[in-house]
C-alpha positions in Angstrom: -16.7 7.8 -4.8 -15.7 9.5 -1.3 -13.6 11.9 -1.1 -9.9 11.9 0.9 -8.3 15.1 1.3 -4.5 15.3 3.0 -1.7 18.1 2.2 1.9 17.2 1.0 4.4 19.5 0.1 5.0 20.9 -3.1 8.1 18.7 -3.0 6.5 15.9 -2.1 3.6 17.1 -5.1 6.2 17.3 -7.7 6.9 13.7 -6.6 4.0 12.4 -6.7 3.1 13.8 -10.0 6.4 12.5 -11.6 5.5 8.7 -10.3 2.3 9.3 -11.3 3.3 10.1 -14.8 6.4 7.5 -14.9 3.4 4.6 -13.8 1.2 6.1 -16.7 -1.6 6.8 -14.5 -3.4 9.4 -12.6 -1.9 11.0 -9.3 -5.1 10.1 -7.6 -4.9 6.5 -8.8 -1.0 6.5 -8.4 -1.6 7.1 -4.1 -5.2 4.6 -3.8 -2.8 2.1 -5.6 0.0 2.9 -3.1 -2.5 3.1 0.0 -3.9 0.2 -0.8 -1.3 -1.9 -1.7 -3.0 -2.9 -4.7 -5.4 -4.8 -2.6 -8.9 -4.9 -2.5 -11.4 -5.6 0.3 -12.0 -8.4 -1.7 -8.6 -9.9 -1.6 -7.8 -8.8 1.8 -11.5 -10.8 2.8 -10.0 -13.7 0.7 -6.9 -13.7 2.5 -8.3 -13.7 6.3 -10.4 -16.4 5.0 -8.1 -18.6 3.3 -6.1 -17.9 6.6 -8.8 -19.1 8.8 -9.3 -22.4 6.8 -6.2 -23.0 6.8 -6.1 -23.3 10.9 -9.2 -25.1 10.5 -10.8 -22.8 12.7 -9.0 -23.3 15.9 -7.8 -19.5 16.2 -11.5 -17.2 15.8 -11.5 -15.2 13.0 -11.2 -11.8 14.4 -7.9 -12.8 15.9 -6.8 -14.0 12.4 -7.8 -10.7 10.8 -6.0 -9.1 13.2 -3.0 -11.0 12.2 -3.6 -10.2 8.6 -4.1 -6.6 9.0 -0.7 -6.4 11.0 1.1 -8.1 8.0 -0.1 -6.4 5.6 0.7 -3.0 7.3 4.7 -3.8 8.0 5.1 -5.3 4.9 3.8 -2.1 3.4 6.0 -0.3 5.8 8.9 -2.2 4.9 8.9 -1.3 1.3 8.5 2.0 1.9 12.3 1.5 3.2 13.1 -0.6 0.2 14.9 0.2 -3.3 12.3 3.2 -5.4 9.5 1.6 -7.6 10.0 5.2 -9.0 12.3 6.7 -11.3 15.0 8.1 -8.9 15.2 11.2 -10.7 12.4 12.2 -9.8 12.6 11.2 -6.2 14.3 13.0 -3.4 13.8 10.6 -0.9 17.0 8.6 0.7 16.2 5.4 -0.5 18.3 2.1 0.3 20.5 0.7 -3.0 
């Protein structure tokens, strides 16, 4: 599997760690789940094509994907301002009640 490297904090590691261990899972699988949204290529190929059939193919497909793509990145955004998935005691961002 490739390899992504980017630095946090040791805050921001101690985080991590403690969501990590609260979702009883690896760090490293904690942040692919996070990044990708739980989605898949897969799904997200499932989802611009289900999209596409479902304007019966009057908007092209690269326009749709586009659509999706943008969607899926400020719903993700979104819930990055939305109540923790994480327990709060372990997180020392200002999150929304």
């Amino acid at each position: 599997m490739p390899e992504i490297k980017f630095h946090v904090s040791d805050a921001e590691l101690s985080e991590l760690n403690a969501a990590a261990a609260s979702a009883g899972t690896s760090r490293a699988a904690f942040i692919r789940d996070r990044a990708l949204a739980g989605m898949t290529t897969m799904d997200y190929n499932a989802l611009v094509a289900g999209a596409v059939r479902q304007m019966h193919g009057d908007i092209p497909r690269s326009k749709i994907e586009h659509l999706v793509a943008y969607v899926i990145n400020q719903t993700a955004t979104s819930s990055r301002t939305a109540p923790c998935a994480i327990d709060r005691s372990a997180c020392s961002r200002r999150c929304n009640p």
